[in-house]
Structure formats: C-alpha cells, structure tokens
N, C-alpha and C positions, 0 to 999 in steps of 0.2 A: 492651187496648181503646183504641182512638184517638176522639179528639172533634175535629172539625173547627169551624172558627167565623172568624172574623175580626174583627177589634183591629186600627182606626186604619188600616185600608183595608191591610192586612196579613195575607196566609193563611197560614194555617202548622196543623199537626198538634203535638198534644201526647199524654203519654202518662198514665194516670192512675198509673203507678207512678211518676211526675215529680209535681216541685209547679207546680200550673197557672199560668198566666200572664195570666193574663184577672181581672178585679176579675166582671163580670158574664156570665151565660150569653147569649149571644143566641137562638145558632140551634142545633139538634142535630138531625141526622143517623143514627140510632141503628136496630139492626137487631134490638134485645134485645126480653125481654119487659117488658112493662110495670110488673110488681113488682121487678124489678134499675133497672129507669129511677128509680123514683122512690127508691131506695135513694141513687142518682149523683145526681137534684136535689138531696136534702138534704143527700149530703156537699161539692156546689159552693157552697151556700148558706151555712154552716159554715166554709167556708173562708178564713183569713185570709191577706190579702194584702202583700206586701211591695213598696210600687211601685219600690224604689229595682230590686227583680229582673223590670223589666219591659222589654220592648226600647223602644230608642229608631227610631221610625219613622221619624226622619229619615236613622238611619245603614243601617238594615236594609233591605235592598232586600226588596220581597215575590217572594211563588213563587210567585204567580201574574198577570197574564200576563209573559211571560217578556218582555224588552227585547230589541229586535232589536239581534242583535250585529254591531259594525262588521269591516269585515275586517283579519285580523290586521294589519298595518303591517309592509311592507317592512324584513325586519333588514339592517342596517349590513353591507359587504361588510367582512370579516374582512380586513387586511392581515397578509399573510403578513411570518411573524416568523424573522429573517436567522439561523440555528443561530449558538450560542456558540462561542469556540474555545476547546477545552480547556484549562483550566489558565491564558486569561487574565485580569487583573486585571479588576476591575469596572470601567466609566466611564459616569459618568452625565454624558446628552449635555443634559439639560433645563436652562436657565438659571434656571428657578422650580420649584418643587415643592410638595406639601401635606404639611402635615407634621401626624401624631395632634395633633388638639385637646383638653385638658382642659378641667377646670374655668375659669373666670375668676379664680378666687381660688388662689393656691398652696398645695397641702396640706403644711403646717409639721409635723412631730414631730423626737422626740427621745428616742428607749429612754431607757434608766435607763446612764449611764457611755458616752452616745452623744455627738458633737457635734450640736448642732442644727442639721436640715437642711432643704429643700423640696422636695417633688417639684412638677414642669410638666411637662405632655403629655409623663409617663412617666418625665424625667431628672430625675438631681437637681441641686440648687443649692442657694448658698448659700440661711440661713432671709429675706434681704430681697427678693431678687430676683423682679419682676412675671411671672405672665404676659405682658403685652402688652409689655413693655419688651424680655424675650424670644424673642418669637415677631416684634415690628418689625423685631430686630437680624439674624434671619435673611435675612429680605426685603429691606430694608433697600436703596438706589439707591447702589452703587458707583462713584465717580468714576474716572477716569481715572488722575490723580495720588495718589493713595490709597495709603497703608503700610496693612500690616496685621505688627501685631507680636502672631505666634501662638507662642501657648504653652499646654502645660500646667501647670498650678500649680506654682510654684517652682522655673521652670526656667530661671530668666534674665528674664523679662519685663520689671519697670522696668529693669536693666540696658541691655536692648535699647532700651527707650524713648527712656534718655537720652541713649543714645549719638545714635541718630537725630536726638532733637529737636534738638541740635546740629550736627549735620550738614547739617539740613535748615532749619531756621532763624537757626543761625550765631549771632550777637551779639544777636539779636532773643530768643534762648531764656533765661526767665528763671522760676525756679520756687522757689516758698517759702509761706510760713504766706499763706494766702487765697487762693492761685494754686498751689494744689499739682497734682504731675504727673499725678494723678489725675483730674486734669478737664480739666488741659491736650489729654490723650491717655487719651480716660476706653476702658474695656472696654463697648462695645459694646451686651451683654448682660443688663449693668447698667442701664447708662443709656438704653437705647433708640435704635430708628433714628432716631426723631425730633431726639434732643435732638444728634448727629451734624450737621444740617441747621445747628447754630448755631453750629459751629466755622470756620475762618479755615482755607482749604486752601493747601500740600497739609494735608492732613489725617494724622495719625499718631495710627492707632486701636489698640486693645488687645481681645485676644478670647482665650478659651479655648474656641470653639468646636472640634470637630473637623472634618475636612477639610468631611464633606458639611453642618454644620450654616453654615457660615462663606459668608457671602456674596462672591459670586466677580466679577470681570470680569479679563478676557487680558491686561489694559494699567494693573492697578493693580497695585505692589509688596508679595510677602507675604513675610516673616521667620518663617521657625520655627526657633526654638531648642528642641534636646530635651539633657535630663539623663540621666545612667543612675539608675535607681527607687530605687535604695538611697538616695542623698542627695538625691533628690526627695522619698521620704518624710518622710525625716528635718525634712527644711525644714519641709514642710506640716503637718506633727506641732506643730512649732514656731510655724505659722502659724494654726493653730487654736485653740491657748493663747492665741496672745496676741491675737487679734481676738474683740472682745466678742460678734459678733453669734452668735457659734455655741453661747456660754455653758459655755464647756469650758476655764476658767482652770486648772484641776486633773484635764487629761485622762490618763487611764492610754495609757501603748505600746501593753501588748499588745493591748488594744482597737483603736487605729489603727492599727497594723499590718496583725491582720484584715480591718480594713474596705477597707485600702486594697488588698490582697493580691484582694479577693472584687471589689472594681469599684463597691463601696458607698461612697464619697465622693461630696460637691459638684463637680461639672465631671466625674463620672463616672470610667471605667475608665481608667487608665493606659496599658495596649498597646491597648485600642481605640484610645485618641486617636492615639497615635504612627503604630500603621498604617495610620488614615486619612490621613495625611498624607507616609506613607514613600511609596507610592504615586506620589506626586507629586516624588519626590527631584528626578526630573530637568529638571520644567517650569523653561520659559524665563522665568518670573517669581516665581519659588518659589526662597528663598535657605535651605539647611539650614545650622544654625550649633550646631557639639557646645559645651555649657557649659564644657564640660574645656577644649576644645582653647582655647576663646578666653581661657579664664583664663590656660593655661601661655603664649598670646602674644596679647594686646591688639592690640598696633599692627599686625600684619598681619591682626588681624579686624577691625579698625578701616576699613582701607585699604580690606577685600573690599568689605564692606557698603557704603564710599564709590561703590566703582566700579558697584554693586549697580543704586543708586539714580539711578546718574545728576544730571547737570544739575547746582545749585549742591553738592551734596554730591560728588561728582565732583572738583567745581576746588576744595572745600575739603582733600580726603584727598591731593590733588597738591601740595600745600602742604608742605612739611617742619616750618615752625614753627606753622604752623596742625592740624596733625596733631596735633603733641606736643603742643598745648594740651589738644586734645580725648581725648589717651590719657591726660592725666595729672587729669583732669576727670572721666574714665572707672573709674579705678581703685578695687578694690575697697573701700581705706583712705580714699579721698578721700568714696566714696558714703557712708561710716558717719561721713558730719561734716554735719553740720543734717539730720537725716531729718526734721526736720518738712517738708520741702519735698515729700517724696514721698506720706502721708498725712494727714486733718487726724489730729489729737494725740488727741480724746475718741472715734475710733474703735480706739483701742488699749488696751489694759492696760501694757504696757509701750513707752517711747517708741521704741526700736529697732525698723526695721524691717527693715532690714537688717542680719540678726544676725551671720552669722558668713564666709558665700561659701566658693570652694574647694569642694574634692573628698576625699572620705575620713570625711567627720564622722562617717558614721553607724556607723564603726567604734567612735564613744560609746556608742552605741545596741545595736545588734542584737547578739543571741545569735548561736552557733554554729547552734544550731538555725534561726532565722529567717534568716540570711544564707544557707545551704545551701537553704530553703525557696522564697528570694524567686530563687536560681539557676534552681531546676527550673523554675518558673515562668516567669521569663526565656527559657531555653534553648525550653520546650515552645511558648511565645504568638510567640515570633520566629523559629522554625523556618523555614527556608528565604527568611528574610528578610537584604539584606545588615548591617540592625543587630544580628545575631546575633552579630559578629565584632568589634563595639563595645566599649570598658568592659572589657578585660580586668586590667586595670592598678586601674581604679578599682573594681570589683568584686569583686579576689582578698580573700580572706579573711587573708591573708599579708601585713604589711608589705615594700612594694618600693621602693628597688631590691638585687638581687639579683645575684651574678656566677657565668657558669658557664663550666667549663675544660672544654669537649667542641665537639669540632666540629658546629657546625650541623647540617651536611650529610648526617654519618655518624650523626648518631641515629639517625635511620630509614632502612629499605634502602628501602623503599616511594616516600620523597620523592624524585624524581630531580631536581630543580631546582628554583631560587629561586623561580620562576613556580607550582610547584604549591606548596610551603611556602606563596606567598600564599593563595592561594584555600583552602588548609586550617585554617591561625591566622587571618589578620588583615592586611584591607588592607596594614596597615605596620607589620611586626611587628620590621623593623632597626631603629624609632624606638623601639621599647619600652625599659623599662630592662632589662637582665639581670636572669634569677633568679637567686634563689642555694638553691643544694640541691647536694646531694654528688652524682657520678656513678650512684651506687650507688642512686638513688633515678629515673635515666631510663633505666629500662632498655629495652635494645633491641625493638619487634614490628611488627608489619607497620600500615600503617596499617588498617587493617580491626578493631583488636585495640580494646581502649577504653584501654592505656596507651601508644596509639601519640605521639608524639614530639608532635604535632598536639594530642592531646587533654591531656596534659600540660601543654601552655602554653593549656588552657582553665580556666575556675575552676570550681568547682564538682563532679561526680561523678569520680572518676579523673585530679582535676588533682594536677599537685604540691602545690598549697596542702591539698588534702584525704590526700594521701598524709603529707604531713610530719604532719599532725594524728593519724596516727594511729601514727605510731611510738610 
C-alpha cells in the first residue's frame, strides 16, 4: 500500500513496509475503507522519527515536474588509434604525465625483522622521503646542461658522482664535513625539484628513479650505471644496516634477500629498474656504464664518460696528467680515505660508507641455494633481453679463472663460427677468463640440447659451475 504526500516541495511514494520519511501526515490519498484508515493514522502518529534518515531537498531532485532536459552534447570525434607493432618496445611520446596520487603524508611501516620503509603513490621509499619532494622531482624543469647520474641502489652512484664532479668542475670541486657530496649533487627524489632550482649549473643530479619516473629532456646528459644483482644485494643489505633511517642495525639475510628477490625494497624492483632503462641502451644521450667493467679499467671509463659530456670535461680526459689526477682520485682505495665527505657522520651507524667495492663479495653471502635462485630469476626477468649475456664471470657460482685444453670450435658441431659462439654466450666471450673443468665434463650436443657448449659457459641450470657441483 503506497502513501503519496509531499516534503519540502518534494513528491515521492513511500511504502508502508519501509520506514516512512515524513515527521507529519499532510495529505492522503487512500482508496481503503475507513476502519484500516484509521488503523494507518494511528500507526503514522506513533511513529518515531529519525531526521538524520530524511532526504536532503537540496541534493534530491523531485519527481515531479520533471526538468526539461538539455540535449545530449555533442561527443568528442574519437581519433583513430595507429595499431601497435608486434613485439615493439613501449615509447612514451608525452613529455609530462600524471602519475597515481596518494595520500599527502607517506605511509611509513615496518613488519617485525623488516627494514623500515614508505610507501607514496603506490612505490616504496626510503621511511624519510616526502610526497611532494617526490612527486616535484618527477616533474621537475630539466635544463639543458643537466647530468643525471642514474642508478639503482648500490650500483656505483657516488662513484659516478665523483668522477663527474671533477670532470665537470675541475679544481673548483671540493667535498668534505659541511659540503658533503650529498648536497653538492643531492638525489633528486630526496630533496625535491625545488630545492634543484638552488644549485650552481651544470647541475650533477643523482636519482634512483626509473626510466619513466626520471625526468627527461633530449639535450641533458644521463649516466646509468647498472651492477649484476648479486653484489647489488649484497651492497644494499650492507646499506640498510648501516643507515639509521630504516632502523635494521641487526638485519637478518634471509629476510633481505627475499625482499629483494619479490621487488619489496625502497627504490623498488631491481629488473624493473634496469629494464626501464635497458630500453634506452642506445639513446644518443643515454651513457650505459657496467660497474664490473669500470672497476677492471678506470682510466678508459674515465676517458668515455669525458668524451660523454663534452665541453670542459672533454679538454679535461684529453689531458694525459690531468686524467691520471682524476683516475687516481677516482680509485676505489683513494674513495675509502675521509668518507665523511660523502655523507654527514650522524646519518650512519658506522662511519664507512664505502665499505668494500669490486665484484664477487657476495660469494660471503649467499647460499648455493640462493645464488641458484637469484640465476633462475635473472635468466627468466631478462629473457630475451641483451643483459642476459651480462655477468657470466661475476655470477658463476665457481671461482674463475679457469683453463681449458679443447678446441673452441670443435665443442659443438652445432656452432659453426665465431660470429654465432657470440650471439650464443656472450657479447665478448674471448675476453672472459678460461674455465677450468676437465674435458670429460663438456661434453659434445647439438646446441638445441641444454649441455650444449653455449649453455655450459652459462651459470646457473646446466652450466659447468652446476655440473662440477654435483660430481
């Protein structure tokens, strides 16, 4: 049975198996007899009211008379969208973009045996780092003359810095307790696009952004240095103990291992980051620089990076005594003398910041289990990419160098030439050291086989380092 009435110039039907919405009866409408009528006065009368459950007239349009409707509005001609081509890389053509907004405030936790971390608009970060400081450094007005020394965590970063800021500043570069390199050439992300706006250009900034978070222009200089994951862990493991902010002086491995293995760290996933930026190998202001390679020769990473940058860094690497200042300046025993230069002192637990450098450490570290773990991973997240062919040397699970007494050539029937041996191992597999394993451990198959000659000198499932393991 329906009651019709009106409230606040408002029509509307109610039903008596509802709770009514009206404080008073006005009007009724009724087709009953008149002993069920007054049955319905007295249970409206009765009725107690809740006004917070009454409509609001101002939001509620009434039903009756109805509002003349305007006509629909001309929709937007659709521009037609140019089909993908298969299998090519993504490129984003926008010079701005919006990126998920969070909160204003960073949501801070820390499980129980966790580093302490923050999430912003979805990623995580260290526990100090602002939204807005953040979210400026994306957007952020790219100059012209602009370094960008990209990295992911522990992969060379102040290395790179200092190299630069000597290159680029010359005798003018000077870093220590109050003026440390951290502010000289602060990160970005930390400090905001603002606080950028008060630096002295060229400008040599520092980011762990990846490719698309990292703000971009065609005509500034960007450095990325990447490590192979095993002694980037190892580092970052090391770099979470000893900086206070994450409150993990007495962090367990297996714990960061995991974490780092799943994508759960500050500055986020490891092979996301890299493949944002492998992408870009080949751009004409995009400089890729392997930590390995530069450690086994300084002065001719030195040189590139001069020629990199152009201008006074240029006429400085052409320099022969000017050079050797700066390689010998550069060095990793030189950097481990006054590190108070690089951070202040009471953002540390231990005054070392630069603890150990090189390749191999994490052979301190990881199980057989974990180094086998962190391969499949490797192998599956790089698939089909040319860093796949990276790090064979620094990732065997096997101390190298090694010598072996068999021809090349004749391992495999499958290889017919030096030309496919490359594109099967490894860019530059004549530069590797020799293995050393007995013959009796390569044996002959077609490459198609998984102990083909090719995968043998890969680490990991079917290499030699896992076949001697298991003699």
């Amino acid at each position: 049975m329906a009651i019709r009435r009106t409230f606040c110039d408002c029509s509307f039907t109610i039903s008596l198996k509802r709770r009514a919405h009206c404080a008073q009866a006005a009007s009724f409408n009724l087709s009953i007899p008149s002993t069920k009528m007054v049955k319905v006065v007295q249970f409206l009368k009765h009725l107690k009211l809740d006004t917070a459950d009454l409509p609001n007239c101002e939001r509620t349009p009434p039903c009756t008379p109805k509002a003349t409707l305007s006509p629909p509005a001309t929709p937007c001609p659709k521009t037609p969208k140019t089909p993908a081509t298969p299998s090519s890389p993504f490129e984003l053509k926008a010079t701005t973009f919006c990126f998920r907004k969070g909160p204003d405030r960073s949501v801070v936790y820390q499980p129980h045996g966790h580093p302490k971390q923050a999430v912003i608009d979805g990623e995580i970060w260290p526990p100090i780092f602002k939204p807005k400081n953040v979210r400026s450094a994306k957007i952020m007005r790219v100059e012209d003359t602009d370094v960008f020394i990209a990295t992911y965590p522990k992969c060379g970063t102040t290395w790179l810095q200092h190299i630069c800021s000597q290159l680029i500043k010359g005798e003018n570069y000077q870093a220590g307790r109050g003026n440390e390199l951290c502010m000289q050439s602060p990160m970005i992300e930390r400090m905001g696009g603002q606080f950028t706006t008060t630096l002295n250009h060229p400008r040599i900034l520092k980011t762990h952004f990846n490719h698309m978070n990292c703000p971009k222009n065609t005509k500034a200089k960007y450095i990325y240095c990447v490590r192979n994951p095993k002694d980037c862990l190892t580092s970052y493991f090391h770099h979470n103990r000893n900086f206070k902010i994450y409150n993990w002086g007495d962090g367990d491995w297996q714990v960061f291992f995991d974490l780092f293995i799943n994508g759960q760290l500050a500055f986020g996933d490891y092979f996301d980051h890299l493949l944002t930026w492998l992408s870009h190998l080949n751009d004409e202001n995009v400089l890729f620089v392997k930590y390995e390679e530069m450690y086994a020769d300084l002065e001719s990473h030195i040189y590139k990076i001069g020629q990199f940058l152009g201008g006074e860094a240029q006429k400085l690497v052409e320099n022969p005594e000017r050079l050797a200042t700066v390689v010998a300046n550069s060095s990793i025993d030189a950097m481990k003398k006054d590190q108070k230069r690089w951070f202040p002192e009471n953002v540390l637990r231990k005054s070392e910041f630069i603890r150990k450098g090189g390749s191999r450490d994490w052979k301190n570290h990881f199980t057989r289990e974990q180094s086998d773990k962190m391969d499949d991973v490797f192998r599956t997240r790089l698939a089909g990419t040319v860093a796949l062919n990276w790090w064979h040397y620094e990732m065997a699970w096997n101390d190298l160098p090694i010598s072996l007494d068999i021809n090349l050539y004749d391992a495999d029937e499958g290889i017919e030439d030096e030309e496919d041996l490359r594109r099967g191992s490894c860019d530059a597999l004549d530069t590797l050291p020799s293995l050393s394993a007995s013959s009796s451990m390569l044996s002959v198959h077609r490459p198609d086989r998984r102990y083909s000659y090719v995968s043998l000198l890969s680490t990991g499932y079917g290499s030699v380092w896992s076949l001697g393991s298991n003699q």
